[in-house]
PDB file with one MODEL, atoms N, CA, C and O in Angstrom:
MODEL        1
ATOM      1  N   UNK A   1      -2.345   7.896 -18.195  1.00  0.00           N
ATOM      2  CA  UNK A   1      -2.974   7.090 -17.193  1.00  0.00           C
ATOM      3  C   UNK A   1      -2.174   7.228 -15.900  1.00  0.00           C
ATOM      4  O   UNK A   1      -0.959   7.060 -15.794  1.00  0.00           O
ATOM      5  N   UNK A   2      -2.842   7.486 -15.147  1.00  0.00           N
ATOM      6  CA  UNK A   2      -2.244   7.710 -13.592  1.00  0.00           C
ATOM      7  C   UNK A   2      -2.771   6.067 -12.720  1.00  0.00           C
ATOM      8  O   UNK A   2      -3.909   5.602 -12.661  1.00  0.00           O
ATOM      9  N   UNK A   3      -1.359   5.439 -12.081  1.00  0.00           N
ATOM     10  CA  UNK A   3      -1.961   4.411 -11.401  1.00  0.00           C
ATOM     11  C   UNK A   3      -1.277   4.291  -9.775  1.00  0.00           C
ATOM     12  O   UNK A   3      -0.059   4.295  -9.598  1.00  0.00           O
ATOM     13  N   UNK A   4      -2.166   4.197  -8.774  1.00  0.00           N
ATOM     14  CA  UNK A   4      -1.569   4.455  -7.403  1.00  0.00           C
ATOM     15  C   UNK A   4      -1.787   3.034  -6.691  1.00  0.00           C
ATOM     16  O   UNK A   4      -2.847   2.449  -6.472  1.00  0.00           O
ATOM     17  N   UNK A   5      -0.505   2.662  -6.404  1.00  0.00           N
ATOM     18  CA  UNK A   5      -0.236   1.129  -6.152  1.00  0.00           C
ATOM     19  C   UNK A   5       0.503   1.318  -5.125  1.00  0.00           C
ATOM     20  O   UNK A   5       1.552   1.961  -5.154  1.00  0.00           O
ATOM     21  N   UNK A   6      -0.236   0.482  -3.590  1.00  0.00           N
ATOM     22  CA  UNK A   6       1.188   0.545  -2.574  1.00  0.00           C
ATOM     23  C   UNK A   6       2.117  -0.309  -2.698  1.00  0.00           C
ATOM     24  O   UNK A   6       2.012  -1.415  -3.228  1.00  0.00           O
ATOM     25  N   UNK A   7       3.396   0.328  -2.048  1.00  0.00           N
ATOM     26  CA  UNK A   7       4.231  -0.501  -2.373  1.00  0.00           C
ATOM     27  C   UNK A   7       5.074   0.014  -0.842  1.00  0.00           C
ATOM     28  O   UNK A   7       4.658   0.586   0.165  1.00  0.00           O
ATOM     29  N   UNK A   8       6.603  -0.568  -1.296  1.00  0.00           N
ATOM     30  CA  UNK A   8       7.200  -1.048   0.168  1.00  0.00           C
ATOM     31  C   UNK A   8       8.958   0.138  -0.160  1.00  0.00           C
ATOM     32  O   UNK A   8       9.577  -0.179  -1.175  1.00  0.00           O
ATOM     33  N   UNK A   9       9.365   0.945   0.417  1.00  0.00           N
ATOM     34  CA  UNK A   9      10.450   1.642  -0.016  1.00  0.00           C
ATOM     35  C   UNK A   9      12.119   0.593   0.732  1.00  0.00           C
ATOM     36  O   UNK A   9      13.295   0.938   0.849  1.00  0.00           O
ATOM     37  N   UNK A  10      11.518  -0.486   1.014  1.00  0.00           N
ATOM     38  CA  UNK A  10      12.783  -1.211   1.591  1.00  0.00           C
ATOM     39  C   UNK A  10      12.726  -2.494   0.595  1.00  0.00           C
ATOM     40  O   UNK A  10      11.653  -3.036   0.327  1.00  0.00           O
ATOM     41  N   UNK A  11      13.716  -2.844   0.177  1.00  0.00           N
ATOM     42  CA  UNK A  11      13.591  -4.198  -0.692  1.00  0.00           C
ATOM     43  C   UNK A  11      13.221  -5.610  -0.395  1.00  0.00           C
ATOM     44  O   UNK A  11      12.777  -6.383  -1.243  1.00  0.00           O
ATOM     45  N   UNK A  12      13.460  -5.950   1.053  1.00  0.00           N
ATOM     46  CA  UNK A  12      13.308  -6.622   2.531  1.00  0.00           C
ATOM     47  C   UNK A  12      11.587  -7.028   2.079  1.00  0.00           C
ATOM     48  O   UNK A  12      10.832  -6.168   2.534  1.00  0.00           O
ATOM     49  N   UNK A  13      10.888  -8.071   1.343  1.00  0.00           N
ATOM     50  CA  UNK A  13       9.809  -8.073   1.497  1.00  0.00           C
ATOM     51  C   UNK A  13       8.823  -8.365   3.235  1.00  0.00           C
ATOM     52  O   UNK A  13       7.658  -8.067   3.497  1.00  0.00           O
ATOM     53  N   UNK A  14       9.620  -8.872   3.903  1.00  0.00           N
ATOM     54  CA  UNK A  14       9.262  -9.190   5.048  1.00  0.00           C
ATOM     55  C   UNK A  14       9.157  -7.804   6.402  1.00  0.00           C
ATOM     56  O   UNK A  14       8.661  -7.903   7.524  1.00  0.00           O
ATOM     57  N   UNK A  15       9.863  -6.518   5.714  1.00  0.00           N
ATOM     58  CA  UNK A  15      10.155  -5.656   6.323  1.00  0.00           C
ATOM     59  C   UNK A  15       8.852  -4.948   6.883  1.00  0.00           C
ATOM     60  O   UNK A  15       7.905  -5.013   6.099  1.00  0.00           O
ATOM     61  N   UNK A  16       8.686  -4.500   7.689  1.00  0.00           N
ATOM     62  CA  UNK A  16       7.677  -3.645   8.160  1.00  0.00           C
ATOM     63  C   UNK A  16       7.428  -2.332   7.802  1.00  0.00           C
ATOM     64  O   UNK A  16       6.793  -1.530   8.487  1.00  0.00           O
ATOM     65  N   UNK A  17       8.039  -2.074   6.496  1.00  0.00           N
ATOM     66  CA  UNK A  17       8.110  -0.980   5.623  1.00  0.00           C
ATOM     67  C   UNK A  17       6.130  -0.608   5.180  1.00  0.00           C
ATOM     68  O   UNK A  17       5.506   0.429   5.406  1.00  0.00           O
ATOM     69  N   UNK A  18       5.742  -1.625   4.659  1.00  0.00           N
ATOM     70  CA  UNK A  18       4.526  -1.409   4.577  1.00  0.00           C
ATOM     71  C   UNK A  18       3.246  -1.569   5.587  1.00  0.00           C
ATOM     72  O   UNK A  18       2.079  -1.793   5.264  1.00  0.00           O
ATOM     73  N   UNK A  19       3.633  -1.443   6.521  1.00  0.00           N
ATOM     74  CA  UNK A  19       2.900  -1.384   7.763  1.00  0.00           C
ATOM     75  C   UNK A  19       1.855  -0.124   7.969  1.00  0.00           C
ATOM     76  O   UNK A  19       1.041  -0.180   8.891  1.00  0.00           O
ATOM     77  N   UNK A  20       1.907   1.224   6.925  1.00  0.00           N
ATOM     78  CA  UNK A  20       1.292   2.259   7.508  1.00  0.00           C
ATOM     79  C   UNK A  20      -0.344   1.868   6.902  1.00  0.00           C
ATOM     80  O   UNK A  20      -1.480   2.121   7.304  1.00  0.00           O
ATOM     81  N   UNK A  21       0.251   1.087   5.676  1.00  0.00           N
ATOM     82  CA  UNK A  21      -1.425   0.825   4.870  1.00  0.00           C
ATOM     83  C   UNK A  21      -2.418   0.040   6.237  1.00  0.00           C
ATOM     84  O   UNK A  21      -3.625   0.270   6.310  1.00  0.00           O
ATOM     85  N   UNK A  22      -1.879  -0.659   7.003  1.00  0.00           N
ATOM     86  CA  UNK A  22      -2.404  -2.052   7.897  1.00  0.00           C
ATOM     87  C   UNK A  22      -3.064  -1.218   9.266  1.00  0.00           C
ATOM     88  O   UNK A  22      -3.959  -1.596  10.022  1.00  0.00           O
ATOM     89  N   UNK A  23      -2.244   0.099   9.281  1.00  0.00           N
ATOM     90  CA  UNK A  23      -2.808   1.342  10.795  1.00  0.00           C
ATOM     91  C   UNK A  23      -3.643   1.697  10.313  1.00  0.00           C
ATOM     92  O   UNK A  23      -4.704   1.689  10.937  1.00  0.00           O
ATOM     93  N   UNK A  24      -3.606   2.223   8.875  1.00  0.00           N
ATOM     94  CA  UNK A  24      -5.690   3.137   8.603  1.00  0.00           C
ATOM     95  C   UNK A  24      -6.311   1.708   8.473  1.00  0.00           C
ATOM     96  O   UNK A  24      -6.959   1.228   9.404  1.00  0.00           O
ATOM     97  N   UNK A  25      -6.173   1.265   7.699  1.00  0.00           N
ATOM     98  CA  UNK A  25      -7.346  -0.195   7.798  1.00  0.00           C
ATOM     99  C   UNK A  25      -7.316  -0.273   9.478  1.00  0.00           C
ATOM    100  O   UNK A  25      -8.149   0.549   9.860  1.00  0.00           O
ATOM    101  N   UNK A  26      -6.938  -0.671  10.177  1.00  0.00           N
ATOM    102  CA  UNK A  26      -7.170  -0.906  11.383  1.00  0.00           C
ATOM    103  C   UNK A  26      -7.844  -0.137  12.116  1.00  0.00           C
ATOM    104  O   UNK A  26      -8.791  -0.524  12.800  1.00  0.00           O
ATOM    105  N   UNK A  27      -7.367   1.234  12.047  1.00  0.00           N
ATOM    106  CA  UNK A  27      -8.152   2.346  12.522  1.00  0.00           C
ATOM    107  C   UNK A  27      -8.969   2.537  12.095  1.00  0.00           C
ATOM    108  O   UNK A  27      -9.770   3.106  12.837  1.00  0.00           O
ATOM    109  N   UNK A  28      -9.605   2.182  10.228  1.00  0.00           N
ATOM    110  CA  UNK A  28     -11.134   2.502  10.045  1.00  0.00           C
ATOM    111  C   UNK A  28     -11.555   1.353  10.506  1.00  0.00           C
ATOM    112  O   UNK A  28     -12.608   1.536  11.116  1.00  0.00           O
ATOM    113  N   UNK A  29     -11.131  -0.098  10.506  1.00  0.00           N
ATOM    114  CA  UNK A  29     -12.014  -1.190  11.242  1.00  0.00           C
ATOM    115  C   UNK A  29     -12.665  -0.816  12.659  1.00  0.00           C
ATOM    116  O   UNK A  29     -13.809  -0.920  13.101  1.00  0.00           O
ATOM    117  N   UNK A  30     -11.564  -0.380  13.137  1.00  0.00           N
ATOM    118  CA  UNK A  30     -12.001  -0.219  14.575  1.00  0.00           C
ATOM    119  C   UNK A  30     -13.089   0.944  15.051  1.00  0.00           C
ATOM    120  O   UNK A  30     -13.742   0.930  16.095  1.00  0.00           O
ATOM    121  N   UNK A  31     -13.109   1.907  14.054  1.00  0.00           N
ATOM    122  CA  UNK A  31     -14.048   2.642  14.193  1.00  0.00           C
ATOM    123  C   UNK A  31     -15.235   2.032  13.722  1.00  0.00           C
ATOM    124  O   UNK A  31     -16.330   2.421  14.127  1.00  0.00           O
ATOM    125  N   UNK A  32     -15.122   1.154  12.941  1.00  0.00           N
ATOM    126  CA  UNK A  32     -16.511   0.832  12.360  1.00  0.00           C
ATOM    127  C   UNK A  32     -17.394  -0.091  13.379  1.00  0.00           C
ATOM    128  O   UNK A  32     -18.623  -0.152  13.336  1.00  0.00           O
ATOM    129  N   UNK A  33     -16.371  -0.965  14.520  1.00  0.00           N
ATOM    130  CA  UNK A  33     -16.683  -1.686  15.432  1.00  0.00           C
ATOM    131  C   UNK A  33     -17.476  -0.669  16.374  1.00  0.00           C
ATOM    132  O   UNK A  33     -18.694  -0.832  16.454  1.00  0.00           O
ATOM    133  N   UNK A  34     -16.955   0.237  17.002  1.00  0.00           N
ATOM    134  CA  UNK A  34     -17.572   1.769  17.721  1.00  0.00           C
ATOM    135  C   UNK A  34     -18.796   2.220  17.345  1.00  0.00           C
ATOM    136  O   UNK A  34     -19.727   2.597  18.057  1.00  0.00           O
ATOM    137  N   UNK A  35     -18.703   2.137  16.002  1.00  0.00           N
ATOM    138  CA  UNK A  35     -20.248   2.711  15.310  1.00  0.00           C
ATOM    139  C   UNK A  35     -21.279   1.531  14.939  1.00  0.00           C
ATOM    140  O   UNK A  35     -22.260   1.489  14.196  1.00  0.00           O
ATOM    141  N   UNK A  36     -20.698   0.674  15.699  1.00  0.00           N
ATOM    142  CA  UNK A  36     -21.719  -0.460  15.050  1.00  0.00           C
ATOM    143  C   UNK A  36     -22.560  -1.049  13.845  1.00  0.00           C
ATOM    144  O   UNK A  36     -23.665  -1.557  13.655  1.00  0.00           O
ATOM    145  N   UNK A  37     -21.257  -0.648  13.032  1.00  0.00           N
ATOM    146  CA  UNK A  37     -21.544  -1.158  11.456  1.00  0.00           C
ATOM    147  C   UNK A  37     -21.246  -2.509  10.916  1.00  0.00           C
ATOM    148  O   UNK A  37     -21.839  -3.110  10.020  1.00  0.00           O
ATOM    149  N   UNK A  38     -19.682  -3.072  11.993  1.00  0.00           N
ATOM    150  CA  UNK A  38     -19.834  -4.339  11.942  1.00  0.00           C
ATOM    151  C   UNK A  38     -19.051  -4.796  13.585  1.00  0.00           C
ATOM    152  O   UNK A  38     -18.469  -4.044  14.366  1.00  0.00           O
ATOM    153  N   UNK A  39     -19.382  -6.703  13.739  1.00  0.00           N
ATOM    154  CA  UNK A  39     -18.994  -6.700  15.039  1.00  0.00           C
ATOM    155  C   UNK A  39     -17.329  -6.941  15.100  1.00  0.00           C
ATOM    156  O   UNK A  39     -16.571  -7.172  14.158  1.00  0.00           O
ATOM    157  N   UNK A  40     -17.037  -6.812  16.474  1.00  0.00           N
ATOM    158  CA  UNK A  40     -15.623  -7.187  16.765  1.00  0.00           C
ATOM    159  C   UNK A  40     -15.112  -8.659  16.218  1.00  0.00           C
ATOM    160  O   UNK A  40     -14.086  -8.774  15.547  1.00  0.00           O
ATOM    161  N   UNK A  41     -15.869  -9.655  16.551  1.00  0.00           N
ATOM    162  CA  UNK A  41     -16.075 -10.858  16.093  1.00  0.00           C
ATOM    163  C   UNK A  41     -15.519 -11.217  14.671  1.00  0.00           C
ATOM    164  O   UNK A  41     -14.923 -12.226  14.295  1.00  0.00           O
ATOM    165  N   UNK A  42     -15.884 -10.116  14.014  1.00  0.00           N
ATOM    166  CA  UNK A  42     -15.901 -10.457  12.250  1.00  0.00           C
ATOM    167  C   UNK A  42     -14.451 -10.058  12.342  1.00  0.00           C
ATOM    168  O   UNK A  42     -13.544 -10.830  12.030  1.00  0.00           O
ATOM    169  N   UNK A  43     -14.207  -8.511  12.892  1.00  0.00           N
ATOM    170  CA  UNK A  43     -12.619  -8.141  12.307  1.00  0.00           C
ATOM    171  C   UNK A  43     -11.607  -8.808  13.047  1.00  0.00           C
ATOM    172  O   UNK A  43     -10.440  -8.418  13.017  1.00  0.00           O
ATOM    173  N   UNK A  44     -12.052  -9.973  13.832  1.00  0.00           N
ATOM    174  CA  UNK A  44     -10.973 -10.958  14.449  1.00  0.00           C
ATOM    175  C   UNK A  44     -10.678 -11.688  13.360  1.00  0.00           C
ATOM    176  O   UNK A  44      -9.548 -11.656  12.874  1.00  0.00           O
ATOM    177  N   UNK A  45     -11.878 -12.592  12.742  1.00  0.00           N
ATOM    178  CA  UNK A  45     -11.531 -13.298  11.530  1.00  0.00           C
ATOM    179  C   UNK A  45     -11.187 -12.764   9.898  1.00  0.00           C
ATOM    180  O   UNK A  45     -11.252 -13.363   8.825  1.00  0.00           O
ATOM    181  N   UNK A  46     -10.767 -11.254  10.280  1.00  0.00           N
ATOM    182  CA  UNK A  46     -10.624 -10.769   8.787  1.00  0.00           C
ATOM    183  C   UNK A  46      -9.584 -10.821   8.032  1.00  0.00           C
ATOM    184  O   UNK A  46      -8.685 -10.242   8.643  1.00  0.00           O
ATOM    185  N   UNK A  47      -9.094 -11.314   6.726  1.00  0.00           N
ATOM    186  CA  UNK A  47      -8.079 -11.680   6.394  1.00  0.00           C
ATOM    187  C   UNK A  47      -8.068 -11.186   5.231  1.00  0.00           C
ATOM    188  O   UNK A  47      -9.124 -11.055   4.612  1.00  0.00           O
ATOM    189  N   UNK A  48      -6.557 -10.720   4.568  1.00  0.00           N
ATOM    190  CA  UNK A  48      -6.669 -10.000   3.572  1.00  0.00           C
ATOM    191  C   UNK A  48      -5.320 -10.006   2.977  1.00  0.00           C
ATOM    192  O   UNK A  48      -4.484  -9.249   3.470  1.00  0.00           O
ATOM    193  N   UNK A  49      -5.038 -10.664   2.109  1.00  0.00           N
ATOM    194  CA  UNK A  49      -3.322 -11.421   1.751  1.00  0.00           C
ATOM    195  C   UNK A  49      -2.700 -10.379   0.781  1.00  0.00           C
ATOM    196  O   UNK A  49      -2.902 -10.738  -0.379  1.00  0.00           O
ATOM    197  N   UNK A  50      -2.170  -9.478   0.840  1.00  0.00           N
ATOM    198  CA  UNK A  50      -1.370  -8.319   0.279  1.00  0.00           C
ATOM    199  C   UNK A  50      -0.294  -8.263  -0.125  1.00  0.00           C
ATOM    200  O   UNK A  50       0.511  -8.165   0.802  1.00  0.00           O
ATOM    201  N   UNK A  51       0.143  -8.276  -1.068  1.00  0.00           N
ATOM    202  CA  UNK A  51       2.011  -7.761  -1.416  1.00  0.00           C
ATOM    203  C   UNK A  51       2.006  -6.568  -1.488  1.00  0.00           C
ATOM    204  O   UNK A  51       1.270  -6.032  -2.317  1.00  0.00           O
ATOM    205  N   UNK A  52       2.565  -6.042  -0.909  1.00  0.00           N
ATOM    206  CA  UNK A  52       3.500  -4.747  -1.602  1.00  0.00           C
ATOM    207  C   UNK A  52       5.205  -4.725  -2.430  1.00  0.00           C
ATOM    208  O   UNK A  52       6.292  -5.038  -1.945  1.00  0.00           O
ATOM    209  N   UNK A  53       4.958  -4.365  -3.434  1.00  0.00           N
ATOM    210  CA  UNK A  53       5.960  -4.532  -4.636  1.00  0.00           C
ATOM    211  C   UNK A  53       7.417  -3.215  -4.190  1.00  0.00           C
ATOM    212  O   UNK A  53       7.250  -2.105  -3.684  1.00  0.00           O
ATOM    213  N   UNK A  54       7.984  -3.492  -4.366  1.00  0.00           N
ATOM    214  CA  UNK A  54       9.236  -2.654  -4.210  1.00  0.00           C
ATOM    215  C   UNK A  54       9.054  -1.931  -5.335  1.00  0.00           C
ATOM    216  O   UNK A  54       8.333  -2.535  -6.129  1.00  0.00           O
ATOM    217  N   UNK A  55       9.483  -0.701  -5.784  1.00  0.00           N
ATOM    218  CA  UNK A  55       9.644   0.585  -6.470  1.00  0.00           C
ATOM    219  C   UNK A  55      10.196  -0.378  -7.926  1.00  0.00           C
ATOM    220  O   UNK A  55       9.545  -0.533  -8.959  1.00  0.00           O
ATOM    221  N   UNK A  56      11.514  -0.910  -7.635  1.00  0.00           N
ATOM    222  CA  UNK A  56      12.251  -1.527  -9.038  1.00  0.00           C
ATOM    223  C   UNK A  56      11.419  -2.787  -9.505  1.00  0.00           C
ATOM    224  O   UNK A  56      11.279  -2.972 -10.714  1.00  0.00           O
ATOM    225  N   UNK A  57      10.897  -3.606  -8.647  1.00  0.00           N
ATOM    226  CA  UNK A  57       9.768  -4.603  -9.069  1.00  0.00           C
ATOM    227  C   UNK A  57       8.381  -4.124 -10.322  1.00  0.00           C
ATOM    228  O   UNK A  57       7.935  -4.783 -11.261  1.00  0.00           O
ATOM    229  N   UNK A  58       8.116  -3.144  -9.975  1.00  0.00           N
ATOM    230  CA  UNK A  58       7.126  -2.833 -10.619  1.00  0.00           C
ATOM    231  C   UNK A  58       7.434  -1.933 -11.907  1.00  0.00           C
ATOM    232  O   UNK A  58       6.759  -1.774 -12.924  1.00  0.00           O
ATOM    233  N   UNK A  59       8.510  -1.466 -11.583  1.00  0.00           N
ATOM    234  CA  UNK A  59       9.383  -0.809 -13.487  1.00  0.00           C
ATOM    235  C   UNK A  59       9.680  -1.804 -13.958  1.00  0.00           C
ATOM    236  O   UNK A  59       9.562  -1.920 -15.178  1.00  0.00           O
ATOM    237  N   UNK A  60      10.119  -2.774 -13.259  1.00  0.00           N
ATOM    238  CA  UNK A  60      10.939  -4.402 -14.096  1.00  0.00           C
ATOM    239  C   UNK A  60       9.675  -5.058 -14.735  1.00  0.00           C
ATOM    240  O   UNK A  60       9.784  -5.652 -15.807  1.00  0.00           O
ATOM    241  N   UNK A  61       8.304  -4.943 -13.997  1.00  0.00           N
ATOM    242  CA  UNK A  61       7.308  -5.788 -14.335  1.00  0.00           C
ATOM    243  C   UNK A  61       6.710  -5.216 -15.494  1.00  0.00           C
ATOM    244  O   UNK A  61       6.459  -5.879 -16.501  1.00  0.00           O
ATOM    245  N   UNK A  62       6.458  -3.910 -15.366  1.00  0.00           N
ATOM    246  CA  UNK A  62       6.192  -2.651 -16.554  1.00  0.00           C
ATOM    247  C   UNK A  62       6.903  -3.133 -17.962  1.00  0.00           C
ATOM    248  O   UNK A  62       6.447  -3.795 -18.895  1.00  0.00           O
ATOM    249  N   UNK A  63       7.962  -2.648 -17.787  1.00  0.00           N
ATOM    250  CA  UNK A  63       9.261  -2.833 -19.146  1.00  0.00           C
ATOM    251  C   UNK A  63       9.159  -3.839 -19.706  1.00  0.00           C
ATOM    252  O   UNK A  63       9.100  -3.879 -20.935  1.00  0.00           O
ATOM    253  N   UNK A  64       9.114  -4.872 -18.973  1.00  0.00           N
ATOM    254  CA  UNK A  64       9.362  -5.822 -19.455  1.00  0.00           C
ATOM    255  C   UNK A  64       8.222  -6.386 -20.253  1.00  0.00           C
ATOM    256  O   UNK A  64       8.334  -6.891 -21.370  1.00  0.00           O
ATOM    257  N   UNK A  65       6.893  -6.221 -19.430  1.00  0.00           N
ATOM    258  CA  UNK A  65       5.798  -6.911 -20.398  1.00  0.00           C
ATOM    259  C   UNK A  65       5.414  -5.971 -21.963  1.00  0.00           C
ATOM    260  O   UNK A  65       4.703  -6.279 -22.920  1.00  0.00           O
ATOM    261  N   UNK A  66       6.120  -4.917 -21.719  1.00  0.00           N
ATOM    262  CA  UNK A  66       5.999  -3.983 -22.766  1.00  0.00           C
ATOM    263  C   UNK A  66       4.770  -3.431 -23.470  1.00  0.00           C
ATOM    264  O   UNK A  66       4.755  -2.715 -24.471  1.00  0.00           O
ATOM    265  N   UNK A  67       3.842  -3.848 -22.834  1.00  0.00           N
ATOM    266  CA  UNK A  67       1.970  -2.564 -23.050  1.00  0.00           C
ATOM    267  C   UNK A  67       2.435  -1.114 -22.573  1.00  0.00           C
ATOM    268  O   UNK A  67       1.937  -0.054 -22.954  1.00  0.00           O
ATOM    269  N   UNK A  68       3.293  -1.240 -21.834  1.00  0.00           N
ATOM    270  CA  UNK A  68       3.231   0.594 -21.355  1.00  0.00           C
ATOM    271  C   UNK A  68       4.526   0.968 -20.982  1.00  0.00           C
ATOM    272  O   UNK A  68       5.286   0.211 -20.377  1.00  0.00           O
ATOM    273  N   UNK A  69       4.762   1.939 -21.271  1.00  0.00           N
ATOM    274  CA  UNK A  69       6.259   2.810 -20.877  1.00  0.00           C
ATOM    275  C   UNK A  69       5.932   3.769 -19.665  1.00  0.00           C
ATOM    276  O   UNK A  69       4.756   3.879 -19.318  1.00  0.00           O
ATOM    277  N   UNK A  70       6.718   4.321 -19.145  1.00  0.00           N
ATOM    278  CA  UNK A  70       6.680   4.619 -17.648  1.00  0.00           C
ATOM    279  C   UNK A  70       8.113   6.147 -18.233  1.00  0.00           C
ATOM    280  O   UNK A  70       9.313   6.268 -18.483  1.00  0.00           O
ATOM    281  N   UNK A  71       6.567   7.128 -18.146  1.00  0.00           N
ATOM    282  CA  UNK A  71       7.464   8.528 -18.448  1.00  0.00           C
ATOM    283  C   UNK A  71       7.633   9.165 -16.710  1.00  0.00           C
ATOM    284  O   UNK A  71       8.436  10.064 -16.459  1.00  0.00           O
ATOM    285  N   UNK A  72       6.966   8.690 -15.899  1.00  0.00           N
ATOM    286  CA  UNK A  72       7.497   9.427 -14.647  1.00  0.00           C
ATOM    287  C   UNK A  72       6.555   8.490 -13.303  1.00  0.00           C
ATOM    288  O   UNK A  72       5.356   8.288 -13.109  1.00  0.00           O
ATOM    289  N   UNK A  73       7.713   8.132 -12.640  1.00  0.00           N
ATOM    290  CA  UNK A  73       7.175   7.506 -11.664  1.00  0.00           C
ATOM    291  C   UNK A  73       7.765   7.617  -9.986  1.00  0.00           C
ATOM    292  O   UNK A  73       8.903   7.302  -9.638  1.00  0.00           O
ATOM    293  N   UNK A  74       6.831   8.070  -9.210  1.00  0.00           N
ATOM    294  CA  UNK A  74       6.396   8.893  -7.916  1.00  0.00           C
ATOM    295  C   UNK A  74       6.545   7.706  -6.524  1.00  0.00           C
ATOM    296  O   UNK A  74       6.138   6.566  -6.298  1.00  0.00           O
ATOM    297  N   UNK A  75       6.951   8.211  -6.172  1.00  0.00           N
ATOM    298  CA  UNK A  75       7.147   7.423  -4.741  1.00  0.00           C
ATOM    299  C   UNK A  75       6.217   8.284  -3.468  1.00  0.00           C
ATOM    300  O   UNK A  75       6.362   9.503  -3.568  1.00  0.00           O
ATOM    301  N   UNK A  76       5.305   7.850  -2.315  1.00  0.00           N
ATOM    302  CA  UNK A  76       4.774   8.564  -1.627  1.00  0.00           C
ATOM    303  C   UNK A  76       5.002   7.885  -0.077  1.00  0.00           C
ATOM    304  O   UNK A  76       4.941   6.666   0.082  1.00  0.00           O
ATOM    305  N   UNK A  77       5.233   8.690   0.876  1.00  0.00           N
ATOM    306  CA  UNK A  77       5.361   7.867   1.780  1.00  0.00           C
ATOM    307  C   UNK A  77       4.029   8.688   2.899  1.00  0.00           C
ATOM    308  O   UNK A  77       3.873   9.826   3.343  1.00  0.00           O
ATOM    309  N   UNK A  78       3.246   7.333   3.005  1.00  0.00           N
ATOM    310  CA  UNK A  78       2.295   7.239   3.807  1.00  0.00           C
ATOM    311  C   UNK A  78       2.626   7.795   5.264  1.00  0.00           C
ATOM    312  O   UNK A  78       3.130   6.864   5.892  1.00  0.00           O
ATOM    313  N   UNK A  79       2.544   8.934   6.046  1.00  0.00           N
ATOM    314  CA  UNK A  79       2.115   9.427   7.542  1.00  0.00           C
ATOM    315  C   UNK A  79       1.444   9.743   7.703  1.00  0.00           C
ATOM    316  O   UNK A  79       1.175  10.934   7.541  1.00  0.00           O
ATOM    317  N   UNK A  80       0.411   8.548   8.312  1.00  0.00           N
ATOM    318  CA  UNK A  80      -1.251   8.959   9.012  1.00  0.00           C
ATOM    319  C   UNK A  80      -1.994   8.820   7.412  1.00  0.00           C
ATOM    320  O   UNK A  80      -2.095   8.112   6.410  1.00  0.00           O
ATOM    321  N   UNK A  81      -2.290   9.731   7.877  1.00  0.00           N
ATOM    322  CA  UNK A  81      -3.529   9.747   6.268  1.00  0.00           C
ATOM    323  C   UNK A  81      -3.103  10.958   5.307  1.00  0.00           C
ATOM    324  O   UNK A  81      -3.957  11.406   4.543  1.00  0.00           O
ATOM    325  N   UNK A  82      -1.767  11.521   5.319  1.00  0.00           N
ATOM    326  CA  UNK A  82      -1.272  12.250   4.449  1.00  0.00           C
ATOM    327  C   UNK A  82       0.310  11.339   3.941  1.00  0.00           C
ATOM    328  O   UNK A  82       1.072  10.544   4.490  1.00  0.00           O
ATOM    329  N   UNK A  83       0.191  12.200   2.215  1.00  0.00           N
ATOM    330  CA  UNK A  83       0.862  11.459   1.396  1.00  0.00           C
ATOM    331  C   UNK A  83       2.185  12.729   1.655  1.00  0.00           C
ATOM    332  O   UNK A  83       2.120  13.893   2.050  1.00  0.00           O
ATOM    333  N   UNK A  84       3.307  11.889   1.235  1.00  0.00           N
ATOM    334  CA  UNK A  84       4.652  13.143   1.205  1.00  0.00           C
ATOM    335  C   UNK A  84       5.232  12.593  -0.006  1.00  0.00           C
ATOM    336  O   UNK A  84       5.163  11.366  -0.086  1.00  0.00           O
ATOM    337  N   UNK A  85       5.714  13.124  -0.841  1.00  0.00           N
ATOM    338  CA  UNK A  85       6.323  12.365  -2.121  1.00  0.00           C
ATOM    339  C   UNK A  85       7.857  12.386  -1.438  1.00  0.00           C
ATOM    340  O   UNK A  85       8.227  13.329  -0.740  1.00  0.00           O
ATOM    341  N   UNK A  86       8.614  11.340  -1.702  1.00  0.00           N
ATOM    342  CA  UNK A  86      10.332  11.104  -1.215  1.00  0.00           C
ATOM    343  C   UNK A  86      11.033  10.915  -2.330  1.00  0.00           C
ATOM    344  O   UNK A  86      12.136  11.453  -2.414  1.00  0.00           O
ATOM    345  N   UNK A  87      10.415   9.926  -3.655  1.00  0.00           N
ATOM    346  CA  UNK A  87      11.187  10.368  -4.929  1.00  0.00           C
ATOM    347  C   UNK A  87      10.320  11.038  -5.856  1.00  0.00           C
ATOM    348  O   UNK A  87       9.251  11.593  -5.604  1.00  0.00           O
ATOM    349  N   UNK A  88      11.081  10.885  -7.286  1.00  0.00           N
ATOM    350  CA  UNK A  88      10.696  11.179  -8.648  1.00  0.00           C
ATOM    351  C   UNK A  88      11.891  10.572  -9.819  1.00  0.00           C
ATOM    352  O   UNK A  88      12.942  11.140 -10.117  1.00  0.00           O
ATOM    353  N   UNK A  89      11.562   9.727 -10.170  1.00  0.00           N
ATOM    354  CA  UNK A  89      12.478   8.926 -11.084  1.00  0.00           C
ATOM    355  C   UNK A  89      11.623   8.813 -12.218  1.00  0.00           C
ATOM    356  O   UNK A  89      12.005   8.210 -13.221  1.00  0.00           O
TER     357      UNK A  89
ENDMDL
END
């Protein structure tokens, strides 16, 4: 099973580490405002409450509940709309 979950490469939950997910949403919102699919109005009031989990959060959460073992797990760091892998643990 392959599972692709964003997450944050700084431990700092408050950090602006996960900020690149919030530029394409923004940038497809804003295009969608342009094309008139929905109004400006709406993506003023749009709200959308997100964590992103740190790398060791989500092996700790894994292991521990013990349904699944974790034979290889990938780190990707988001620029623009291309992925770059930075680890492999």
């Amino acid at each position: 099973m392959v599972l692709t979950i964003p997450s944050r490469s700084l431990v700092d939950p408050v950090s602006d580490d996960s900020c690149a997910f919030f530029e394409l949403l923004g940038q497809s919102l804003v295009e969608m405002v342009k094309e008139g699919l929905v109004q400006g109005a709406d993506i003023n009031s749009f709200n959308i409450p997100l964590y992103f989990p740190y790398e060791d959060e989500v092996r700790n959460i894994i292991e521990s509940e013990g349904s699944f073992s974790i034979e290889n797990l990938n780190v990707f760091k988001v620029i623009g709309i291309h992925m770059t892998r930075i680890t492999q643990t």
